[in-house]
LUMGU-744846 format. One record per atom (N, C-alpha, C): x, y, z; residue number from 1; atom name. Coordinates in pm, whole numbers, padded with zeros to 5 digits, m for minus. Layout:
! LUMGU-744846
+--------+--------+--------+-----+------+
:     c1 :     c2 :     c3 :  nr : atom :
+--------+--------+--------+-----+------+
:      X :      Y :      Z : NUM :   CA :
...
+--------+--------+--------+-----+------+
***
This chain:
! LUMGU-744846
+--------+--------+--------+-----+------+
:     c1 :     c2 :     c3 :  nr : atom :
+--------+--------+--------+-----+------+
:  00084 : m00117 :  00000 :   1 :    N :
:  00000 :  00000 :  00000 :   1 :   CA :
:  00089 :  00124 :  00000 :   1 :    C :
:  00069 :  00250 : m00085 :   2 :    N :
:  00127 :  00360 : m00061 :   2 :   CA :
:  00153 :  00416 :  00047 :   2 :    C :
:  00211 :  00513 :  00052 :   3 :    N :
:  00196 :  00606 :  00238 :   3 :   CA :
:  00078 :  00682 :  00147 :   3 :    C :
:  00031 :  00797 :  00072 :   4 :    N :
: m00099 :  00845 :  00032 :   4 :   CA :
: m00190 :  00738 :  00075 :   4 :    C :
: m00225 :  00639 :  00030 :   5 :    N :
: m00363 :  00548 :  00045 :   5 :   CA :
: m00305 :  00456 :  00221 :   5 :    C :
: m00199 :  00502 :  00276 :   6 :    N :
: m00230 :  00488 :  00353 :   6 :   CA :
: m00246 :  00535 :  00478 :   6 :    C :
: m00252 :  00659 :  00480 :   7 :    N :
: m00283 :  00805 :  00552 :   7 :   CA :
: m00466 :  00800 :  00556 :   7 :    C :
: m00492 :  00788 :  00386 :   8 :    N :
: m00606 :  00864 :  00438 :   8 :   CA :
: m00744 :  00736 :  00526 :   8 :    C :
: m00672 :  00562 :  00470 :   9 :    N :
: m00730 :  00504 :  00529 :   9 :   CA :
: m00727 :  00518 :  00685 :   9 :    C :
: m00591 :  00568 :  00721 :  10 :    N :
: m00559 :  00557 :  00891 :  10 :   CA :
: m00660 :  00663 :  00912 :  10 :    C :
: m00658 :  00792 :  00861 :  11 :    N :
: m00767 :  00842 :  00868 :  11 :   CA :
: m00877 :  00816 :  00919 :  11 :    C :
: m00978 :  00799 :  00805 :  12 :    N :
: m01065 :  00705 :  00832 :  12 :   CA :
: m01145 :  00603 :  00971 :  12 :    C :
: m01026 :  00528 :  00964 :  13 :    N :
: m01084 :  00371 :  00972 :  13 :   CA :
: m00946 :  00375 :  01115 :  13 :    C :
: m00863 :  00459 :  01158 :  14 :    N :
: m00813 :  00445 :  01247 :  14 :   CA :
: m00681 :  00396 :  01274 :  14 :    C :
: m00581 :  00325 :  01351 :  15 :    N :
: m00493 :  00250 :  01331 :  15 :   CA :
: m00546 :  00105 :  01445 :  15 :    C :
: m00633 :  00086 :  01381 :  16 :    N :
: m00743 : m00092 :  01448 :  16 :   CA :
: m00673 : m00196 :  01376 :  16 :    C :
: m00588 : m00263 :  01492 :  17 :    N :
: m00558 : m00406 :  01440 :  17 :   CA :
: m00624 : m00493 :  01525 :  17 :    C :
: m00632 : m00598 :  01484 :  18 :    N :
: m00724 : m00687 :  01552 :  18 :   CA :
: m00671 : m00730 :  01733 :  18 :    C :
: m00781 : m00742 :  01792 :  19 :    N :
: m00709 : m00762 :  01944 :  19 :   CA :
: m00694 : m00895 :  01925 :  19 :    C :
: m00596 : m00941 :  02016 :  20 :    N :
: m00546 : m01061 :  02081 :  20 :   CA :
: m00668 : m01172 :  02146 :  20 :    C :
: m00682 : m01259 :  02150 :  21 :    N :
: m00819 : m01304 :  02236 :  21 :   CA :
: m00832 : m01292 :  02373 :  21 :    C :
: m00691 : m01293 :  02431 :  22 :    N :
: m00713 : m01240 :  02608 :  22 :   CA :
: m00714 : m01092 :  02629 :  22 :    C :
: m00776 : m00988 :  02510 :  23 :    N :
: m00745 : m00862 :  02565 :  23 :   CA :
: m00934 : m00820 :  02492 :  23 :    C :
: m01002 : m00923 :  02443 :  24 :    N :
: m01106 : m00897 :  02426 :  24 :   CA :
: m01201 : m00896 :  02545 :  24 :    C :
: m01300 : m00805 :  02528 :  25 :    N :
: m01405 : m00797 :  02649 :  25 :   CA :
: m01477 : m00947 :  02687 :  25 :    C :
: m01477 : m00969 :  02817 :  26 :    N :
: m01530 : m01068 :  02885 :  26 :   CA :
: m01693 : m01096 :  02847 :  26 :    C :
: m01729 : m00957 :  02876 :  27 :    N :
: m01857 : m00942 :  02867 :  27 :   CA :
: m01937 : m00826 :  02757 :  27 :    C :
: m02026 : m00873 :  02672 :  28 :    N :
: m02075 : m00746 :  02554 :  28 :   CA :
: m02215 : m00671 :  02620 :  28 :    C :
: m02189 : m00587 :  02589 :  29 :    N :
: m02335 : m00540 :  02625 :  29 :   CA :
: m02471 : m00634 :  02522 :  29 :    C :
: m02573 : m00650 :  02629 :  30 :    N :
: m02627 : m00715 :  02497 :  30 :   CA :
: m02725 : m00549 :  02485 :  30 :    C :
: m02831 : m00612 :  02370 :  31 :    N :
: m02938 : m00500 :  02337 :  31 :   CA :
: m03035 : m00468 :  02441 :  31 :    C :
: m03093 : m00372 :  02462 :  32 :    N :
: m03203 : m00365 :  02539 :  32 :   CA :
: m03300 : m00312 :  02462 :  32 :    C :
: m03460 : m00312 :  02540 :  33 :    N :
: m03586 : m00228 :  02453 :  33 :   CA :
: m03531 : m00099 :  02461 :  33 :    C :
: m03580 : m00064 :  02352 :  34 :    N :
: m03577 :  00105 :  02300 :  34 :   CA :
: m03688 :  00204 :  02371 :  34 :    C :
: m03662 :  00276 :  02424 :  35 :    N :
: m03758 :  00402 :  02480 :  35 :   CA :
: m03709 :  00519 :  02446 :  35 :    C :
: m03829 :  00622 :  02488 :  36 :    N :
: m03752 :  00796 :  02486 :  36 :   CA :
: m03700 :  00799 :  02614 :  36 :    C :
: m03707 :  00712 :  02700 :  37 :    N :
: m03583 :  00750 :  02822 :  37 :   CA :
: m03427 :  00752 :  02816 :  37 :    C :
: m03437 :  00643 :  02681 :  38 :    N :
: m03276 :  00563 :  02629 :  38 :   CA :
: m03258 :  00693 :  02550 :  38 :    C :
: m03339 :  00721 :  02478 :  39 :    N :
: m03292 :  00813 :  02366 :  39 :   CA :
: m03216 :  00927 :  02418 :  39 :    C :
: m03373 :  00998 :  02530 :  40 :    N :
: m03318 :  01151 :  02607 :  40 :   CA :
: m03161 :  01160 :  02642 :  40 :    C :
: m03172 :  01008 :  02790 :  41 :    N :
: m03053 :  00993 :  02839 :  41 :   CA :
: m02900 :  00989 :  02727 :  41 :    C :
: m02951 :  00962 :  02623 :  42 :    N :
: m02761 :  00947 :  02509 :  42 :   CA :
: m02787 :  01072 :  02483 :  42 :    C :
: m02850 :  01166 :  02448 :  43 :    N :
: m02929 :  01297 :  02385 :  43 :   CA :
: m02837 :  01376 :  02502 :  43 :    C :
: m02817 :  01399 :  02662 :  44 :    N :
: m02789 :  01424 :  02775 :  44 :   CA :
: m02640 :  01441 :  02803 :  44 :    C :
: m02608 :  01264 :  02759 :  45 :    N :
: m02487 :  01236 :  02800 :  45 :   CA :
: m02445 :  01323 :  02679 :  45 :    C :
: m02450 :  01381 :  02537 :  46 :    N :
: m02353 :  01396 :  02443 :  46 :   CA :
: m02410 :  01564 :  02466 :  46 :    C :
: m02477 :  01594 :  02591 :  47 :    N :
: m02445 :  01741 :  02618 :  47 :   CA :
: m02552 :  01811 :  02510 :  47 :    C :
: m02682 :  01753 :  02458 :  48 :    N :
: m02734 :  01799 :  02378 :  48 :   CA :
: m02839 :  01906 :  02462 :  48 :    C :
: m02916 :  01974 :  02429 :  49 :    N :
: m03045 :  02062 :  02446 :  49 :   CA :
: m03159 :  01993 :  02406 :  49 :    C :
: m03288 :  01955 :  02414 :  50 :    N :
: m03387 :  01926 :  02409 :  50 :   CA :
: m03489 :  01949 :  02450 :  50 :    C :
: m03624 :  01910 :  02428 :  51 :    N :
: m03758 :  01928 :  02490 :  51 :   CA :
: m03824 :  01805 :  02493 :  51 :    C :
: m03892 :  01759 :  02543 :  52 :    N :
: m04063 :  01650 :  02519 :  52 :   CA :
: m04147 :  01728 :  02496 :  52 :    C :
: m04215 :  01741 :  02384 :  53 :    N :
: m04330 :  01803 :  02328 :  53 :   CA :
: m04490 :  01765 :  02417 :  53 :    C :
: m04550 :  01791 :  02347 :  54 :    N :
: m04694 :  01723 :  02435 :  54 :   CA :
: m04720 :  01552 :  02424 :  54 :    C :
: m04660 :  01540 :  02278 :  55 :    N :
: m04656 :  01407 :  02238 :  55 :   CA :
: m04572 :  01292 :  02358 :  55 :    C :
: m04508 :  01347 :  02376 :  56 :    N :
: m04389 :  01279 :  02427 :  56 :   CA :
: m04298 :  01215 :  02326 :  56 :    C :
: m04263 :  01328 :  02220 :  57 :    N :
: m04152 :  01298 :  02166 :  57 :   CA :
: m04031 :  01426 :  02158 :  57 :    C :
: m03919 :  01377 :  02157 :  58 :    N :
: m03796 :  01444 :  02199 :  58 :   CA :
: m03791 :  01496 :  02056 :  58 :    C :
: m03813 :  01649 :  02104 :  59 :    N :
: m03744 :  01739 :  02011 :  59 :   CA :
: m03648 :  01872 :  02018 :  59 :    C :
: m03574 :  01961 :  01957 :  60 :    N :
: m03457 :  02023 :  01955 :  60 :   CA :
: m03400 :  02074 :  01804 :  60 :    C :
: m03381 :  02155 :  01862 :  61 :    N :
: m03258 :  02219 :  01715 :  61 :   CA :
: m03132 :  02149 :  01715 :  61 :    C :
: m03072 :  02116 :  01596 :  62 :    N :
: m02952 :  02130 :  01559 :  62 :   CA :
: m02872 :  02197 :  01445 :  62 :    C :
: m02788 :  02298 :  01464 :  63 :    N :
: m02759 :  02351 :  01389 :  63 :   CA :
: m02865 :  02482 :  01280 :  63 :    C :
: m02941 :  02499 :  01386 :  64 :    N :
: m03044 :  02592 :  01311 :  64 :   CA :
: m03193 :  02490 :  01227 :  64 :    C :
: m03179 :  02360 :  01246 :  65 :    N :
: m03295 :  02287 :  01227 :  65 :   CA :
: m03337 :  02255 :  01328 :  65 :    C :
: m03488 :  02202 :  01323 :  66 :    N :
: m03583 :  02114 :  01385 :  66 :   CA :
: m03572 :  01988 :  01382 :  66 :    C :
: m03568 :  01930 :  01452 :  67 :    N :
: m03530 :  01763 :  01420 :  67 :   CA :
: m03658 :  01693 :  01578 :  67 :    C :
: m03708 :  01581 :  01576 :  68 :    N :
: m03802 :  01549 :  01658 :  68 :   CA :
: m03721 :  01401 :  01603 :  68 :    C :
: m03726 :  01368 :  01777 :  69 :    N :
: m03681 :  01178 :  01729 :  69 :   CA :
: m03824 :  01105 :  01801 :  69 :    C :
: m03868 :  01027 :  01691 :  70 :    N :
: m03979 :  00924 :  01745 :  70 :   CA :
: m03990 :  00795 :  01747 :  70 :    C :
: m04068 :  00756 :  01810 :  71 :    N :
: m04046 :  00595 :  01826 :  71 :   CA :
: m04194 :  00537 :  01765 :  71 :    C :
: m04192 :  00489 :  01671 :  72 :    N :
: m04291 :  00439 :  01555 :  72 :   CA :
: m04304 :  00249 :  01570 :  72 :    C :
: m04408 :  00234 :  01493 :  73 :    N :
: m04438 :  00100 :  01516 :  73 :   CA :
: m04513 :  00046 :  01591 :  73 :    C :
: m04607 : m00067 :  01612 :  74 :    N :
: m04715 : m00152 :  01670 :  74 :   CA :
: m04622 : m00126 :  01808 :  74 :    C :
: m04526 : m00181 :  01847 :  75 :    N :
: m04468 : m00153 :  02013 :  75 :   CA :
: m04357 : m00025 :  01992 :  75 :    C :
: m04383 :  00065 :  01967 :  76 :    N :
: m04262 :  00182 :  01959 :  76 :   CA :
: m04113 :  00109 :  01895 :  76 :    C :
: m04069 :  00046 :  01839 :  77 :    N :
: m03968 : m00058 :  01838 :  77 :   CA :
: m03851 : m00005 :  01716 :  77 :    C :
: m03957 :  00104 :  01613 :  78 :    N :
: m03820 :  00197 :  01563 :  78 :   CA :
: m03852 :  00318 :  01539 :  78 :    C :
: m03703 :  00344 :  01526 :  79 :    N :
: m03661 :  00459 :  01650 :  79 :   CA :
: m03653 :  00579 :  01498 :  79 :    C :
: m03689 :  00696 :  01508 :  80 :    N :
: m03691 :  00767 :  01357 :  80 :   CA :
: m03634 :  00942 :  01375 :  80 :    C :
: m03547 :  00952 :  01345 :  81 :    N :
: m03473 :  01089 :  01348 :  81 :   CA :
: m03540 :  01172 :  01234 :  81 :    C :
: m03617 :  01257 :  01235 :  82 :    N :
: m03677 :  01312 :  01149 :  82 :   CA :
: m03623 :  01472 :  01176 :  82 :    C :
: m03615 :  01521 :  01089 :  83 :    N :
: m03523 :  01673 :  01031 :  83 :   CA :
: m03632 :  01768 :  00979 :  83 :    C :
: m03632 :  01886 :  00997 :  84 :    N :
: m03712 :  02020 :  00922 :  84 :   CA :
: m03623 :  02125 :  00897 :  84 :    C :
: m03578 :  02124 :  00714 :  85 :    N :
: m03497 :  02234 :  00686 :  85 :   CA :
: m03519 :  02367 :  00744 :  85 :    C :
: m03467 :  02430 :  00819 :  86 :    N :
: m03495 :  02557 :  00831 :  86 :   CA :
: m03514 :  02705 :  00779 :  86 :    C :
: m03511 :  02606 :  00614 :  87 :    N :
: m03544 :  02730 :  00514 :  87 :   CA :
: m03685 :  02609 :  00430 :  87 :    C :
: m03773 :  02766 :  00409 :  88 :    N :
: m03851 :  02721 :  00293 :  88 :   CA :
: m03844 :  02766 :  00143 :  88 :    C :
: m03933 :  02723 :  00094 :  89 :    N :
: m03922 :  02771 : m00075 :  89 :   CA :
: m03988 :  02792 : m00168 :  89 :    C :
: m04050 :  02911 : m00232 :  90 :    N :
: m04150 :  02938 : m00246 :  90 :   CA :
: m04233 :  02782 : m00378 :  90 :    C :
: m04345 :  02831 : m00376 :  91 :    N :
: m04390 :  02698 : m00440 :  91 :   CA :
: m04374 :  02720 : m00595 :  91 :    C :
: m04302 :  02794 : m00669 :  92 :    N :
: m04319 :  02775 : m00844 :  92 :   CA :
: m04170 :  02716 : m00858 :  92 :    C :
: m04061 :  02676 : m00697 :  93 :    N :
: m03963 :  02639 : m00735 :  93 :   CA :
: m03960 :  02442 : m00685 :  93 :    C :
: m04081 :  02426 : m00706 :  94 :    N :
: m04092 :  02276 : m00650 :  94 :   CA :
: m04054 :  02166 : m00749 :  94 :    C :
: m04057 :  02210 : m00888 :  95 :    N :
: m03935 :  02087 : m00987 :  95 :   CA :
: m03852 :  02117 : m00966 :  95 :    C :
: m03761 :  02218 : m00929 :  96 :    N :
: m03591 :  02195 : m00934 :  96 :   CA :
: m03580 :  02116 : m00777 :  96 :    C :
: m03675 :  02162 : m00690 :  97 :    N :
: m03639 :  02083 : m00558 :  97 :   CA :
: m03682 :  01965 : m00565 :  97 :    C :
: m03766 :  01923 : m00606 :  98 :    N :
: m03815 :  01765 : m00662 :  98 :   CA :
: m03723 :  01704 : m00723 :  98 :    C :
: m03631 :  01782 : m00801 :  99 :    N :
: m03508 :  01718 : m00884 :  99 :   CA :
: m03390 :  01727 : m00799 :  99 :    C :
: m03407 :  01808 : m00730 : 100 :    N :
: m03252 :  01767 : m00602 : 100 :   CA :
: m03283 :  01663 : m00497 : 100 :    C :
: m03417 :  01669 : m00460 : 101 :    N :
: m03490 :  01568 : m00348 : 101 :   CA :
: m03425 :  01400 : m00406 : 101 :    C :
: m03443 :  01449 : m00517 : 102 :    N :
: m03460 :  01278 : m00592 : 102 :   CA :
: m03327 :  01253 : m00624 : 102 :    C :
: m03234 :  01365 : m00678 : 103 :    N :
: m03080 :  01299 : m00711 : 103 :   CA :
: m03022 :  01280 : m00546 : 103 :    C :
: m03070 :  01331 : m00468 : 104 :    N :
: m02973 :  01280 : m00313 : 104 :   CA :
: m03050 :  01163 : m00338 : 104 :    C :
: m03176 :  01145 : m00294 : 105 :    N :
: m03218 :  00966 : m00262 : 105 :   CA :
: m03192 :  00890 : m00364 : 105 :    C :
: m03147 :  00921 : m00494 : 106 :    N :
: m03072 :  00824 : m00576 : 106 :   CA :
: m02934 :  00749 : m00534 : 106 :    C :
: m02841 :  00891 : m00430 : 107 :    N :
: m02717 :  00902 : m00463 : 107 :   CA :
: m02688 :  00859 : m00339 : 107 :    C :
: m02801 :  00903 : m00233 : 108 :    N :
: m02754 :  00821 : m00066 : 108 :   CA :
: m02850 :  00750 : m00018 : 108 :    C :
: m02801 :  00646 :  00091 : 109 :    N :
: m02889 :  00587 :  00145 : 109 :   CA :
: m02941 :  00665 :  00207 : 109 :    C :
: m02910 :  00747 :  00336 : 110 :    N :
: m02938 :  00839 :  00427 : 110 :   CA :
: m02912 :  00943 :  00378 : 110 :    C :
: m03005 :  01023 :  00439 : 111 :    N :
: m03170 :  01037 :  00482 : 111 :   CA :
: m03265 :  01009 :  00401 : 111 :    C :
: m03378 :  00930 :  00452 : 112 :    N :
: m03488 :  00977 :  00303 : 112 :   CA :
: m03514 :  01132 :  00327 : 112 :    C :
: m03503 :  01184 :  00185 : 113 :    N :
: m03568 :  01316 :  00233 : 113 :   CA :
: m03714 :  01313 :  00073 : 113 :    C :
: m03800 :  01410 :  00146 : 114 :    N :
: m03925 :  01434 :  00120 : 114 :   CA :
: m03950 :  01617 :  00091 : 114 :    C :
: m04033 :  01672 :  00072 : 115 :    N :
: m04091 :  01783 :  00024 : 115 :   CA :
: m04246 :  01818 :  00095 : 115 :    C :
: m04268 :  01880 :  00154 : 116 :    N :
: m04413 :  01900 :  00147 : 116 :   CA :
: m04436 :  02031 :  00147 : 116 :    C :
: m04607 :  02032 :  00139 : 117 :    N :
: m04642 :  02209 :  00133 : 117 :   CA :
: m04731 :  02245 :  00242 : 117 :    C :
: m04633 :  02319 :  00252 : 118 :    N :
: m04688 :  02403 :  00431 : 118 :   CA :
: m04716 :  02581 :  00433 : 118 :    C :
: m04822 :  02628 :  00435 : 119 :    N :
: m04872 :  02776 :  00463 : 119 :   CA :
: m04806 :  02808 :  00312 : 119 :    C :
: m04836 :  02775 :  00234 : 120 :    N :
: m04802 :  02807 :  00081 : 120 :   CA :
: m04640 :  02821 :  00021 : 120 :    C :
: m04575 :  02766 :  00125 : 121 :    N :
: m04424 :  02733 :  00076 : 121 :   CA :
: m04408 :  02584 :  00102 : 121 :    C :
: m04279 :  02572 :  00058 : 122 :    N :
: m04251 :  02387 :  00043 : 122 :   CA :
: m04128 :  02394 :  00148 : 122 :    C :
: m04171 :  02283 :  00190 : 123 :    N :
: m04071 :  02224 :  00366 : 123 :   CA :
: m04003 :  02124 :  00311 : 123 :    C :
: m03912 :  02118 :  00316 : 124 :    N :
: m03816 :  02002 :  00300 : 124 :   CA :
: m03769 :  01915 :  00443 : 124 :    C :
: m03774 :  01762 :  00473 : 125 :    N :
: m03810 :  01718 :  00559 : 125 :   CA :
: m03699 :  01612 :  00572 : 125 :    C :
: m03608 :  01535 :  00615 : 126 :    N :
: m03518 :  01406 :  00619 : 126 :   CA :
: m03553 :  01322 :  00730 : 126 :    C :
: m03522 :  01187 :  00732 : 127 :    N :
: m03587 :  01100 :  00801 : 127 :   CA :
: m03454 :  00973 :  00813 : 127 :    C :
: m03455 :  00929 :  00892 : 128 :    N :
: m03346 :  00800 :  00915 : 128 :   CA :
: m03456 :  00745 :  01051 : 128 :    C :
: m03466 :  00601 :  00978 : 129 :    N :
: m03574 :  00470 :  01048 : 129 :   CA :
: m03510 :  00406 :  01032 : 129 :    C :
: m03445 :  00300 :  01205 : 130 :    N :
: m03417 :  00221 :  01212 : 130 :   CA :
: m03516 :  00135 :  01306 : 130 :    C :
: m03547 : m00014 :  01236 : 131 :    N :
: m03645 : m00099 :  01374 : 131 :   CA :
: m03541 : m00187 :  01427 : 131 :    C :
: m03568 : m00160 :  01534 : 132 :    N :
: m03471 : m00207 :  01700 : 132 :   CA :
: m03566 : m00305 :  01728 : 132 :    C :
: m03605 : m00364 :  01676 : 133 :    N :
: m03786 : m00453 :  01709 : 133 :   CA :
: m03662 : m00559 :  01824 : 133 :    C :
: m03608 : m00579 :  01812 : 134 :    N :
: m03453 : m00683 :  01937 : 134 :   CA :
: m03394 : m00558 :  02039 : 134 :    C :
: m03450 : m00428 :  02034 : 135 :    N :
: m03327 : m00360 :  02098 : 135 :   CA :
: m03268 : m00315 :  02080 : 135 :    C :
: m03141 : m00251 :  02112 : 136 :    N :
: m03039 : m00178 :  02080 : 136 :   CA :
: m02944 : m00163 :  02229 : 136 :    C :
: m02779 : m00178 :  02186 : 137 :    N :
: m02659 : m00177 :  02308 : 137 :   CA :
: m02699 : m00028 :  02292 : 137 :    C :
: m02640 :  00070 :  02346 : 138 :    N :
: m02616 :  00184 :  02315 : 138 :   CA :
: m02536 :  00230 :  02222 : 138 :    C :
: m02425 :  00176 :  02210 : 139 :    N :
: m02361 :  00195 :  02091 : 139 :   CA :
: m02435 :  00220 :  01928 : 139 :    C :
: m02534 :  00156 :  01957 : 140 :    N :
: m02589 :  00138 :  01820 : 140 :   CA :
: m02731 :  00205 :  01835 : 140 :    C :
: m02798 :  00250 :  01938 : 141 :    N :
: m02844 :  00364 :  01979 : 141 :   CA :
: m02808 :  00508 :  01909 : 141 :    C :
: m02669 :  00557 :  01964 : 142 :    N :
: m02584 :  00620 :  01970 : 142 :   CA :
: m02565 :  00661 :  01785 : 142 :    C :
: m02510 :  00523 :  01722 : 143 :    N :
: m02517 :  00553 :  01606 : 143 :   CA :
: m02600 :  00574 :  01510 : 143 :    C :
: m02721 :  00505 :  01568 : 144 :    N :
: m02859 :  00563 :  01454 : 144 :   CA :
: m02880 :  00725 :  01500 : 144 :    C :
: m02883 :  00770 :  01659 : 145 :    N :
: m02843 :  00915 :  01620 : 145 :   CA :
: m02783 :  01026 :  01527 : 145 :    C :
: m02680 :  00950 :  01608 : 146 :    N :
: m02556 :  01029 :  01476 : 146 :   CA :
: m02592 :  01029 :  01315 : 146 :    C :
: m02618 :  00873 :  01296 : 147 :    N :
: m02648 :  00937 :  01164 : 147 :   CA :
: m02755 :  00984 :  01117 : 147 :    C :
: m02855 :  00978 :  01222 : 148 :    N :
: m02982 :  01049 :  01167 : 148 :   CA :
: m02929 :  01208 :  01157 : 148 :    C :
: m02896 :  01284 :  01274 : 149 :    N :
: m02827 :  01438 :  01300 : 149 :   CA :
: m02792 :  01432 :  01184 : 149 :    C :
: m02662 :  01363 :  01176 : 150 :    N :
: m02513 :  01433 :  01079 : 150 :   CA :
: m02542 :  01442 :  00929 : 150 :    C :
: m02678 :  01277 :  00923 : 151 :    N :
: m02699 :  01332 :  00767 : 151 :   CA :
: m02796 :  01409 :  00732 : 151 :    C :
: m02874 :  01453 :  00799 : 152 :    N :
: m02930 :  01570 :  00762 : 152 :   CA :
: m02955 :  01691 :  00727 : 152 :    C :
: m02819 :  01706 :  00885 : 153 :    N :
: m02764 :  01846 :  00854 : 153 :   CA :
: m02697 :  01859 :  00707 : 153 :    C :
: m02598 :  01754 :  00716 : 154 :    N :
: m02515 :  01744 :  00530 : 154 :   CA :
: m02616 :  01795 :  00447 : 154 :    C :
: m02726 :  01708 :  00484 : 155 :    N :
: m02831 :  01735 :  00318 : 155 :   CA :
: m02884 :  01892 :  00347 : 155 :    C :
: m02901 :  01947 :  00455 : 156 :    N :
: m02978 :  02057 :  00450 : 156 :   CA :
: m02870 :  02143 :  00394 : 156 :    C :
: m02741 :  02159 :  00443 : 157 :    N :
: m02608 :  02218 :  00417 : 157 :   CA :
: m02621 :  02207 :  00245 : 157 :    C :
: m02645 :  02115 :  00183 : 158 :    N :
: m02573 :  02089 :  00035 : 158 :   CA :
: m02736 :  02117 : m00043 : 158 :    C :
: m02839 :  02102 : m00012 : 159 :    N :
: m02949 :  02129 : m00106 : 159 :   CA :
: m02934 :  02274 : m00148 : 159 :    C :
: m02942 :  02345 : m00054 : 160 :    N :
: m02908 :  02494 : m00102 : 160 :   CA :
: m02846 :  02532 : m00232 : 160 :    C :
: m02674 :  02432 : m00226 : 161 :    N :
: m02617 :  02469 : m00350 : 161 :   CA :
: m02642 :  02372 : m00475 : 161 :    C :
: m02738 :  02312 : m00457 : 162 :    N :
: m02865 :  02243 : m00572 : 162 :   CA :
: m02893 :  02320 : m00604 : 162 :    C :
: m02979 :  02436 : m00611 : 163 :    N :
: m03108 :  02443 : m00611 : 163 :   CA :
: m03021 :  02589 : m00710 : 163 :    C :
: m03106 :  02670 : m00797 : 164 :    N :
: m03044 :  02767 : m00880 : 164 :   CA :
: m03060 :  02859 : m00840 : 164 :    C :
: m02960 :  02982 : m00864 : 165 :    N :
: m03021 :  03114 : m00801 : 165 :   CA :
: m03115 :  03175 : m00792 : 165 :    C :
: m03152 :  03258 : m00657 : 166 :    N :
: m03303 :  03310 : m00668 : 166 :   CA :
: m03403 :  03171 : m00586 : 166 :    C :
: m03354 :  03066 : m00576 : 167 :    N :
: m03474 :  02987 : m00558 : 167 :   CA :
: m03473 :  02996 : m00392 : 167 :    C :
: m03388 :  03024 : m00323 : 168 :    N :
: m03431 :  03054 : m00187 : 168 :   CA :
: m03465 :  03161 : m00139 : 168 :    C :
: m03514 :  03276 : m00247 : 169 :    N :
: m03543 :  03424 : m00231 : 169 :   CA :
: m03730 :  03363 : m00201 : 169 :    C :
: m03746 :  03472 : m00161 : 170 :    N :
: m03901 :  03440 : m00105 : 170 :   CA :
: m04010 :  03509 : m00082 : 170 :    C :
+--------+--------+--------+-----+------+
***
């Protein structure tokens, strides 16, 4: 391997070589049920801001969005990071945003993102659903967070420079 390709993997992916078998953990966390107590509490520990709405679902800004995390399904069992761009757009610009909506969900897995029409402008909306229907360690808690947050914000960050000039004037 090069030193270039192998910088940016260390990067990446770390300098993780495999452990030894006597230096592996004794014990794993296993999964537990999913609640908004699990959620709040990682929400807490990573120093976030929040509310419980009337619903009793945990919501908060990040980064100048709305984001509400809910717990969906016959037993609450997955867990759904849902996003509200914090810009709207007027409605004669809804094909070019229909055409950026659709080249991200071509191009990523995460977020689904969506469009709707609200008080006569269009809301742009992202969503990351994972079913925990077994649970979740925290770790993996933790990471359906993250990537619900981080890819949203990305997409809200990068639709903007989709979209053609003038189309976020209002």
């Amino acid at each position: 391997m090069t030193q270039a390709r192998t910088n940016w993997f260390t990067r990446l992916f770390g300098n993780r070589r495999p452990k030894a078998p006597d230096s592996l953990p004794r014990e794993e966390e296993l999964p537990r049920a999913l609640s908004m107590a699990r959620v709040g509490d990682h929400l807490t520990r990573r120093g976030y801001h929040f509310r419980v709405d009337d619903d009793g679902d945990i919501t908060g800004t990040w980064d100048g969005h709305r984001f509400w995390f809910l717990l969906l399904g016959d037993r609450s069992e997955i867990l759904q990071v849902r996003g509200r761009w914090s810009t709207t757009l007027p409605l004669d610009s809804r094909l070019v945003t229909l055409q950026a909506v659709n080249d991200w969900n071509r191009e990523r897995i995460w977020p689904k993102v969506y469009v709707r029409e609200e008080a006569g402008r269009l809301a742009l909306y992202a969503e990351v659903s994972v079913d925990l229907e077994h649970g979740a360690t925290d770790d993996q808690l933790a990471q359906t967070v993250s990537c619900g947050l981080g890819t949203a914000v990305q997409l809200f960050h990068a639709i903007g420079g989709h979209l053609p000039p003038g189309s976020l004037d209002g």
